[in-house]
PAZAPA-4460 file (N, C-alpha, C; in steps of 0.05 Angstrom, whole numbers, plus 32768, in hexadecimal, padded with zeros to 4 digits):
% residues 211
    n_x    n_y    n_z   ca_x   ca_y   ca_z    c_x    c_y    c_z   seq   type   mol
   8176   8057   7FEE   815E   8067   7FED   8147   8056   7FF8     1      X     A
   8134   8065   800B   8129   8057   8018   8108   804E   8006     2      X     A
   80F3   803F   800F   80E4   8045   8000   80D2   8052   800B     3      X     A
   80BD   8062   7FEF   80B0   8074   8001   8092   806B   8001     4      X     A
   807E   8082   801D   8065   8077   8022   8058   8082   800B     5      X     A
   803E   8076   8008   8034   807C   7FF2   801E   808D   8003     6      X     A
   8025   80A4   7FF6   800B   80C0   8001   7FF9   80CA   7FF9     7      X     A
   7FF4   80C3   7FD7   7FE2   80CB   7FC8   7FC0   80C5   7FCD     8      X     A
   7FA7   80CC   7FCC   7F96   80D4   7FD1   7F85   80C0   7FB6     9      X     A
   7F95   80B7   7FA9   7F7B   80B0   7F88   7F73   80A1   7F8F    10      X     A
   7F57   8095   7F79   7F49   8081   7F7D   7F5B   806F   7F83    11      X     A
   7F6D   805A   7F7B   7F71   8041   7F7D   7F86   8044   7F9D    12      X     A
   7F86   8053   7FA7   7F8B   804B   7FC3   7F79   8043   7FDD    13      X     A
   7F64   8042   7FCE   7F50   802A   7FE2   7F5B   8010   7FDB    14      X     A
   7F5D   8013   7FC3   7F66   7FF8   7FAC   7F7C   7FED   7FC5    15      X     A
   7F97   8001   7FC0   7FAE   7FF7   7FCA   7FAB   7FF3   7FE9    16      X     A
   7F9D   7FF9   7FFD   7F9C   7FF5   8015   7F8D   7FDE   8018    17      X     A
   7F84   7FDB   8005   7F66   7FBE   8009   7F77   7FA5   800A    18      X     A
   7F88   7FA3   7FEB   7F9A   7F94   7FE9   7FB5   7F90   8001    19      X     A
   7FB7   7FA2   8006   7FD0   7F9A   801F   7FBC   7F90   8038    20      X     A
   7FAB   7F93   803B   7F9C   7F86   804A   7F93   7F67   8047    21      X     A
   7F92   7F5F   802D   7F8D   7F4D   802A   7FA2   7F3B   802D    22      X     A
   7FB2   7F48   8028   7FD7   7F3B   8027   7FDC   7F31   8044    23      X     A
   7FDD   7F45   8051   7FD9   7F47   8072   7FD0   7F32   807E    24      X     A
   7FB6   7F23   8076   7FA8   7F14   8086   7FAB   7EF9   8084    25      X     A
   7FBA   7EF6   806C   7FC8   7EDE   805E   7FE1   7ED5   8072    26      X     A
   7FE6   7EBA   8073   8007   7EB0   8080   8018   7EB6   8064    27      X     A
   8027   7EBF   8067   803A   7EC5   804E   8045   7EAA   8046    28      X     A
   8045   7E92   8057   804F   7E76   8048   803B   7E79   8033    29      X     A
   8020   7E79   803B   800E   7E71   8027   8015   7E7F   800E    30      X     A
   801E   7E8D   8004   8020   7EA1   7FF5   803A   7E9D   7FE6    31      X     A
   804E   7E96   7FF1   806B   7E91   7FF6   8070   7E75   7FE2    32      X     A
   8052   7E5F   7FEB   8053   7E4C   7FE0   804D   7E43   7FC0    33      X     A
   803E   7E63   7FB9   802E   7E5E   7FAC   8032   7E72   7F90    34      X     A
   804A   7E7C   7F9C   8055   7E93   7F87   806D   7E98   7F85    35      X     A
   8079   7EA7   7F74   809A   7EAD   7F6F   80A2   7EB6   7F83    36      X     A
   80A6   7EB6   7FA0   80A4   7ED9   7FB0   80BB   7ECA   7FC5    37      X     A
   80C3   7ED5   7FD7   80CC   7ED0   7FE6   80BE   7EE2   8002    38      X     A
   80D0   7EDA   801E   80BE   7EEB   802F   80D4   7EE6   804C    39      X     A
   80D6   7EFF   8056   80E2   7F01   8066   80D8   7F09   808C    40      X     A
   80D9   7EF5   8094   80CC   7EF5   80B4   80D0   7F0D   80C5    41      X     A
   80E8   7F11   80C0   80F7   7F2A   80D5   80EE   7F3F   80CD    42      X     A
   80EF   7F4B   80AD   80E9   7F6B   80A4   80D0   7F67   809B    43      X     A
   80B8   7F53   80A3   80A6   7F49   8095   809E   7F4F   8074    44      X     A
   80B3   7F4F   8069   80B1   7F5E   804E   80B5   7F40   802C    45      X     A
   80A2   7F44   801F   80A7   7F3B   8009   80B0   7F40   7FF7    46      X     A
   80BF   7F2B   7FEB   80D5   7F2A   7FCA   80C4   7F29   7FB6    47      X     A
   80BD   7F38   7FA5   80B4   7F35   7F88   80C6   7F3F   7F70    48      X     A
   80C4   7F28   7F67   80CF   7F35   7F48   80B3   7F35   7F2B    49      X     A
   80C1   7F50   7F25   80AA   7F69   7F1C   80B0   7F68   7EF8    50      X     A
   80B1   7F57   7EE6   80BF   7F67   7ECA   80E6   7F62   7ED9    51      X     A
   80E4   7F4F   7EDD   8105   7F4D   7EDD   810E   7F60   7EFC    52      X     A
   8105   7F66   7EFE   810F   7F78   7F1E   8103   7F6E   7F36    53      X     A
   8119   7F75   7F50   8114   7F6B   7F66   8100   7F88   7F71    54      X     A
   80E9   7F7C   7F80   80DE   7F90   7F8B   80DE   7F8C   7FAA    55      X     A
   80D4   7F9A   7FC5   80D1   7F92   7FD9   80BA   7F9C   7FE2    56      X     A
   80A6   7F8C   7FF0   808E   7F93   7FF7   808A   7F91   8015    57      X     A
   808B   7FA8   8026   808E   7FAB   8042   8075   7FB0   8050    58      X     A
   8067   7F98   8058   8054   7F97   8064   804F   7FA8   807B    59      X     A
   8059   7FAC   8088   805C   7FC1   80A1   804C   7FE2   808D    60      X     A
   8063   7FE7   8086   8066   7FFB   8073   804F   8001   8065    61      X     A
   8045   7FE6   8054   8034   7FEA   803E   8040   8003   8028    62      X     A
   805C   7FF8   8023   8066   8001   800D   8075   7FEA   7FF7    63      X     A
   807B   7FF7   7FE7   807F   7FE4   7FCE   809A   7FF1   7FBF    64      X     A
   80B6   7FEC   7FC4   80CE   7FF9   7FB5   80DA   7FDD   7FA7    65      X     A
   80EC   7FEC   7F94   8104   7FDF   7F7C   810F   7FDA   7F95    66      X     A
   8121   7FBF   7F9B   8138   7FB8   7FAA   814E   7FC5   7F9D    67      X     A
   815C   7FCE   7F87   8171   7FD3   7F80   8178   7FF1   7F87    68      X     A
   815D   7FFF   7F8C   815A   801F   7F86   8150   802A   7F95    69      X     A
   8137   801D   7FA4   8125   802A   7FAA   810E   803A   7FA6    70      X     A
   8110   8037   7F86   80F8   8042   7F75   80DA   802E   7F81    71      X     A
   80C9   804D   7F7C   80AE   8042   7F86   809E   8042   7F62    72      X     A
   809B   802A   7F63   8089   802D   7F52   8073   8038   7F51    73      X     A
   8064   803E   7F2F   804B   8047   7F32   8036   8038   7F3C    74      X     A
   801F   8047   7F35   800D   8040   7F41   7FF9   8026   7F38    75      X     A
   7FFC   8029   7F22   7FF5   800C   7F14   8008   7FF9   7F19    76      X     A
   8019   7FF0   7F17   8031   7FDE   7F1F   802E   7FDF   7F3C    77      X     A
   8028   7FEA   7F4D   801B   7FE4   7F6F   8006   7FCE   7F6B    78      X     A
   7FFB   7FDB   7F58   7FD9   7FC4   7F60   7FDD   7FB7   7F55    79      X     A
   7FF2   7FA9   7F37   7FF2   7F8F   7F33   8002   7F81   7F44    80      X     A
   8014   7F87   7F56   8026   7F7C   7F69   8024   7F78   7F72    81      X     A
   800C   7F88   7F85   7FFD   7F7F   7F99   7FE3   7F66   7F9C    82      X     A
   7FD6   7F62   7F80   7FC5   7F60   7F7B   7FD3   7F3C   7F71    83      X     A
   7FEA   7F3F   7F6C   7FEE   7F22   7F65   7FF5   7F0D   7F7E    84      X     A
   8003   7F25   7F93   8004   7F13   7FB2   7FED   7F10   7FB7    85      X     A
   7FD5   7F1A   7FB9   7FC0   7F20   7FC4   7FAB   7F06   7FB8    86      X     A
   7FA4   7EFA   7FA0   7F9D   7EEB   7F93   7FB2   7ED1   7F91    87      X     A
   7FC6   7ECB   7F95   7FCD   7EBA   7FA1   7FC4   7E9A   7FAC    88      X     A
   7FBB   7E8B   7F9F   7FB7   7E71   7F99   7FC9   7E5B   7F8B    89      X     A
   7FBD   7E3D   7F8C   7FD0   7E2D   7F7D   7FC9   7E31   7F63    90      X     A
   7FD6   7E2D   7F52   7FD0   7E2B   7F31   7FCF   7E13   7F22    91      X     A
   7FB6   7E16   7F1F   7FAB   7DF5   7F0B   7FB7   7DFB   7EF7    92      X     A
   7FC2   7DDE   7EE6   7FC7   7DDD   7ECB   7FB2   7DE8   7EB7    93      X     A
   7FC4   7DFA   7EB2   7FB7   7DFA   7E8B   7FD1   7DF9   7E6F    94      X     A
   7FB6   7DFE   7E5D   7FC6   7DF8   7E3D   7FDF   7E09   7E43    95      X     A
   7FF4   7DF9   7E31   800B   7E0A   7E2D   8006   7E21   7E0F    96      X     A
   7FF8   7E36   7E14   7FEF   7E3F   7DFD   7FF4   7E63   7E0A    97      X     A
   7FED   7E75   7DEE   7FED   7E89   7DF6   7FCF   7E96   7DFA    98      X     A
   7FBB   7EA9   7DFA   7FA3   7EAD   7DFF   7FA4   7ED1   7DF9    99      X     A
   7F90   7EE0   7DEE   7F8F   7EFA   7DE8   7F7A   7F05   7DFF   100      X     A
   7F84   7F1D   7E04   7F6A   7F2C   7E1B   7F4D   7F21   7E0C   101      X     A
   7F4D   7F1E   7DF5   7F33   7F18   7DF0   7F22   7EFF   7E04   102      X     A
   7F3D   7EED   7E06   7F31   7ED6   7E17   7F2E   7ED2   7E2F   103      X     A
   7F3A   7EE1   7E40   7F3E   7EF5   7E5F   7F1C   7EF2   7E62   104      X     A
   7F18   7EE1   7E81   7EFF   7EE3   7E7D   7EF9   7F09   7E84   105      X     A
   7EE2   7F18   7E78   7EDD   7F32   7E79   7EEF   7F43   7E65   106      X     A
   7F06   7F3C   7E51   7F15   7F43   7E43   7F07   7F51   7E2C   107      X     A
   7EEA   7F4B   7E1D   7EE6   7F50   7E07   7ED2   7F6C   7E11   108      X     A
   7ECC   7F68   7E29   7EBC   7F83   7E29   7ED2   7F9F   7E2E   109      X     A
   7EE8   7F94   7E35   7EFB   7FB2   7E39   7F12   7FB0   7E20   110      X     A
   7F02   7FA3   7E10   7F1C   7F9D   7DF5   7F29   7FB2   7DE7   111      X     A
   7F08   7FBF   7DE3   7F19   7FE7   7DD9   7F23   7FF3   7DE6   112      X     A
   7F1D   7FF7   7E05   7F2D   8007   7E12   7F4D   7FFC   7E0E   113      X     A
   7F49   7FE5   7E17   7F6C   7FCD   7E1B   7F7C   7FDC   7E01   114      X     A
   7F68   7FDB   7DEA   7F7A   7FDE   7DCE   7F85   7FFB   7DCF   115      X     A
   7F7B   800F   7DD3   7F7F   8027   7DDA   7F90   8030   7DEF   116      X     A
   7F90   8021   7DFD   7FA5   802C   7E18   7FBD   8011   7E1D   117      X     A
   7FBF   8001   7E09   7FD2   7FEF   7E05   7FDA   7FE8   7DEF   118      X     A
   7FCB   7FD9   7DDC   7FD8   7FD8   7DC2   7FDB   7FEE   7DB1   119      X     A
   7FC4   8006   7DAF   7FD2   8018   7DA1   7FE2   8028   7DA3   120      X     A
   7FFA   8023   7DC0   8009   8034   7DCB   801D   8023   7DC5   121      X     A
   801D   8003   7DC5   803D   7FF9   7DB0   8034   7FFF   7D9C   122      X     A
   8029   8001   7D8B   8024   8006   7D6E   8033   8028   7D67   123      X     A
   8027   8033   7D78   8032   8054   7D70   8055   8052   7D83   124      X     A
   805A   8042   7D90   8078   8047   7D94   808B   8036   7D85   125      X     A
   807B   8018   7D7C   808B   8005   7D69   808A   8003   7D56   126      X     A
   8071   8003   7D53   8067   7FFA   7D35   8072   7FFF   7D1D   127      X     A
   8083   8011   7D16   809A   8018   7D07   80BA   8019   7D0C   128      X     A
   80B6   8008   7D29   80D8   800D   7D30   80DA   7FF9   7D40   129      X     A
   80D2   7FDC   7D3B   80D2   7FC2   7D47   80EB   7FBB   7D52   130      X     A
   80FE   7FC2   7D44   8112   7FC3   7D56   811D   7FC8   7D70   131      X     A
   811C   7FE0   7D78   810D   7FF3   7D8C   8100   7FDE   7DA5   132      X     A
   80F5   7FCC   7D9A   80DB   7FBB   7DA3   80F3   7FAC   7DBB   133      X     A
   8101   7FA4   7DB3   8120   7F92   7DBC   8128   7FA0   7DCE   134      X     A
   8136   7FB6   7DC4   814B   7FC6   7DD7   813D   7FCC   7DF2   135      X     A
   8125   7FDB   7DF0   8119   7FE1   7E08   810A   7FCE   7E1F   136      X     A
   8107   7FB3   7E10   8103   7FA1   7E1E   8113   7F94   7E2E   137      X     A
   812D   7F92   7E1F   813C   7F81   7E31   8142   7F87   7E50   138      X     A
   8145   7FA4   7E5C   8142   7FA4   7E79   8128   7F96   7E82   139      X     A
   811A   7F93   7E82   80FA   7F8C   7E8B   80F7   7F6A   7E82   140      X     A
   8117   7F5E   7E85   8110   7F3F   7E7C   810E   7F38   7E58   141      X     A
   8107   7F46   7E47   80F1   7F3F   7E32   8107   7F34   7E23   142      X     A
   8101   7F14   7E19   810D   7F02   7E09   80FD   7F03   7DF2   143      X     A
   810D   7EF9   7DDB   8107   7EFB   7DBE   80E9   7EDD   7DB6   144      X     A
   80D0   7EE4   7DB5   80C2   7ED9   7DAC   80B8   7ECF   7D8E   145      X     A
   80B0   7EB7   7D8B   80AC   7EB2   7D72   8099   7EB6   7D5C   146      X     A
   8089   7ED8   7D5F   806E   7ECE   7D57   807B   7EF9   7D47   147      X     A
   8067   7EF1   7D36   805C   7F12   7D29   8081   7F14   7D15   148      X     A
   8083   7F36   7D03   80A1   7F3E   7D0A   80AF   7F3E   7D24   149      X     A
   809D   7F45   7D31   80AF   7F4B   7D55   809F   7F3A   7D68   150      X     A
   80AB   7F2B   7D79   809D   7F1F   7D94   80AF   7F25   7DAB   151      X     A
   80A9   7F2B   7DC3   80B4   7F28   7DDA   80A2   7F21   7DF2   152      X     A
   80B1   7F06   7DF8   80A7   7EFE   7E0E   80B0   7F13   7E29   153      X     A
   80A4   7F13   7E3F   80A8   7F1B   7E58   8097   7F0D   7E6A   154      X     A
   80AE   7F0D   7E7E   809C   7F03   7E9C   8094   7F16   7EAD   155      X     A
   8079   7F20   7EBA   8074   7F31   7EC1   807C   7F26   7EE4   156      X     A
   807C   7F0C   7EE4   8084   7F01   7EFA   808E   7EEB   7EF7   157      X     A
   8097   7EE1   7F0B   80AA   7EC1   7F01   809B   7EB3   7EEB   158      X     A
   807E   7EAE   7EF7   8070   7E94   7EE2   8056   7EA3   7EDB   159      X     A
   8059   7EC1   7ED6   804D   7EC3   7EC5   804F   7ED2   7EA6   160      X     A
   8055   7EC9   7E94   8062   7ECF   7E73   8047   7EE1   7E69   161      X     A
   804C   7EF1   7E5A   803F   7EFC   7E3E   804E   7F09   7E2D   162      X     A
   8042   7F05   7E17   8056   7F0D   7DFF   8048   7F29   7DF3   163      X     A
   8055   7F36   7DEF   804F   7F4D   7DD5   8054   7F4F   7DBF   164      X     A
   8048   7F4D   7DA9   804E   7F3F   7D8D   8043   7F53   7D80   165      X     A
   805B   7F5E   7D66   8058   7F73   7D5A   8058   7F72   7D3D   166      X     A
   8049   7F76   7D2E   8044   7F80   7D15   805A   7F92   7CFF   167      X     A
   806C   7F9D   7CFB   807B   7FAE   7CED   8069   7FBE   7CD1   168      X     A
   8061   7FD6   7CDA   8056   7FE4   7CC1   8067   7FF1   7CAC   169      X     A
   805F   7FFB   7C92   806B   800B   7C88   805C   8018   7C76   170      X     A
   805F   801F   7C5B   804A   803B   7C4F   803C   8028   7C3F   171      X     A
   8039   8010   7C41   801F   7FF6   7C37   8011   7FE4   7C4F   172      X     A
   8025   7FE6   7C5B   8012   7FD5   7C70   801D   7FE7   7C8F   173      X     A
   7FFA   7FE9   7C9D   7FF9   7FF0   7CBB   8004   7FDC   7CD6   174      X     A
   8014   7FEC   7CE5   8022   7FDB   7CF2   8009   7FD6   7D08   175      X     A
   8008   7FB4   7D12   7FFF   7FA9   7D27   8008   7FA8   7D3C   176      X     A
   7FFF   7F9A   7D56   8001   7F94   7D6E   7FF3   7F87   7D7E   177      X     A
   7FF8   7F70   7D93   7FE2   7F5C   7DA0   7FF5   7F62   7DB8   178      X     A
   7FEF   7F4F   7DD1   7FF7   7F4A   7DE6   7FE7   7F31   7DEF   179      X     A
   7FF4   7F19   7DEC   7FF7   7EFD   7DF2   7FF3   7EFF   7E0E   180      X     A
   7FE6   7EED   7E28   7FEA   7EE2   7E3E   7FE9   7EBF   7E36   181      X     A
   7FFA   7EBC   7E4E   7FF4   7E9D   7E5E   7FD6   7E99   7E6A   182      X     A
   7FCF   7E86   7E59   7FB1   7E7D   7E6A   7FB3   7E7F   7E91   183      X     A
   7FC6   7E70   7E90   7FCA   7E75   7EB6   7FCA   7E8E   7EC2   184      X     A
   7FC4   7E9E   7EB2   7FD0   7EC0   7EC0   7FAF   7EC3   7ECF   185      X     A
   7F94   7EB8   7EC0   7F77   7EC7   7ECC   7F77   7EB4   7EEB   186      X     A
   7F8A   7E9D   7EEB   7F85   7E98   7F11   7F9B   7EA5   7F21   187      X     A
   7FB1   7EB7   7F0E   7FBF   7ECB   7F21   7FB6   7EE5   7F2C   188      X     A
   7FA3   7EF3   7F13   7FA4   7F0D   7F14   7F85   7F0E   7F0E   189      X     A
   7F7D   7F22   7F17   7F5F   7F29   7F0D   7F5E   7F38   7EF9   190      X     A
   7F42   7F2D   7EE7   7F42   7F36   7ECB   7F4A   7F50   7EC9   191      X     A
   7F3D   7F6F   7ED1   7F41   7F87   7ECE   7F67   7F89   7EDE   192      X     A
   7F71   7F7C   7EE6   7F91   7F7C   7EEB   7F9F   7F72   7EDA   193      X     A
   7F98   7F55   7EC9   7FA1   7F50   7EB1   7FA7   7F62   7EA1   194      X     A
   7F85   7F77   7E95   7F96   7F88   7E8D   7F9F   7F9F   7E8C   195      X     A
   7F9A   7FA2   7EA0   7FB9   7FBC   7EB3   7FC8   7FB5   7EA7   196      X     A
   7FD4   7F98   7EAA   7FF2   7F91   7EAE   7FF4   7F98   7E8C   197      X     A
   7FE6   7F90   7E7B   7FEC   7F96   7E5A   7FF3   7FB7   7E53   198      X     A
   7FE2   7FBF   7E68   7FE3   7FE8   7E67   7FFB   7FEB   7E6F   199      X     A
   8005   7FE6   7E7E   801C   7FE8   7E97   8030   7FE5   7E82   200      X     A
   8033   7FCA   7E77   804F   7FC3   7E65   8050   7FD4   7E4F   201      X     A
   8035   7FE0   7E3E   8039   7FEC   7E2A   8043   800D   7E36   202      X     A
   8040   8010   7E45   8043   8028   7E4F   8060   8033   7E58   203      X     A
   806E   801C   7E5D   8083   8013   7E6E   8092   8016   7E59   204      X     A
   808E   8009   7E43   809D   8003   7E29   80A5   801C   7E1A   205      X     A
   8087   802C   7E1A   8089   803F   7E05   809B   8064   7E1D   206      X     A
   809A   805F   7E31   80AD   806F   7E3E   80CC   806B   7E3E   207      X     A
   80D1   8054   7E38   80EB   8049   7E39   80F8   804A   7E1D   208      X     A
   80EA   8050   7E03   80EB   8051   7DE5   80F2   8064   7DE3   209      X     A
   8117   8065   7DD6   8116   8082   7DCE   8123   808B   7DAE   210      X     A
   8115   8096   7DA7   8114   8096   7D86   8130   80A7   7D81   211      X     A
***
């Protein structure tokens, strides 16, 4: 299955054309050097791995498919994919620590929205069935973390980790939910893509949950 052009008309396809532009103007070593990716001269097309999956990004094209399938992803998963070749730099050391959107520089002013369209969407699919939390992760990479009742780490890309760490409620106590990043993630991704990528996984998660 081949992959397909993207035809849609919405706002964020200035977004997505800006970004392949930016990609464009780059030498792909530079890029190549500086990230998980691979890159191929002949089909000018880039390797990303996405949440555990091979993706291919065909510059010609300016399309974005699953290698295994040919599934086009959505539309948010375009612009973080795009948006992480696109930003593309070396990465200074930091703490080996974890960090909450709160600390994301610009994190605390979209904190309600984030909580609303991310944490309280694991909360209403896990928060009573943490278990659950496991099963649906494991396609998408997600290893068993050490933090809350439930943690799972995932790599949203080779070197970049966040965890989702869950609370377990019952008829005395309300179930919780956070989402952990790597301090290194704000010189991969730009703040308002950071947290996409938190919307994206919770979203991802709670479609894949089935009771």
């Amino acid at each position: 299955m081949g992959c397909e052009r993207m035809e849609d008309k919405s706002s964020y396809h200035i977004v997505y054309d800006k970004l392949w532009q930016d990609i464009k103007k780059r030498d792909p070593l530079e890029i190549t050097k500086v990230r998980a990716v691979s890159y191929d001269n002949d089909s000018r097309q880039f390797g990303v791995i996405f949440f555990d999956e091979a993706y291919i990004l065909d510059c010609d094209q300016k399309t974005i498919c699953r290698k295994a399938d040919g599934h086009v992803p959505d539309a948010m998963a375009k612009i973080i994919i795009l948006n992480y070749l696109a930003s593309a730099q070396p990465l200074p050391e930091t703490a080996s620590r974890w960090v909450s959107i709160k600390e994301i520089p610009g994190g605390m002013i979209f904190y309600s929205a984030f909580y609303k369209t991310a944490i309280s969407v694991l909360i209403e699919a896990f928060g009573y069935h943490s278990g659950l939390l496991m099963t649906v992760s494991r396609p998408l990479g997600g290893k068993i973390g050490p933090f809350g009742d439930k943690s799972i780490v995932f790599r949203a890309f080779p070197e970049m980790p966040l965890c989702i760490i869950l609370w377990e409620g019952d008829e005395e106590v309300q179930a919780n939910a956070t989402i952990l990043y790597d301090p290194s993630i704000v010189h991969m991704l730009e703040s308002a893509i950071i947290i996409d990528l938190g919307v994206y996984l919770a979203g991802r998660l709670k479609k894949m949950a089935v009771f």
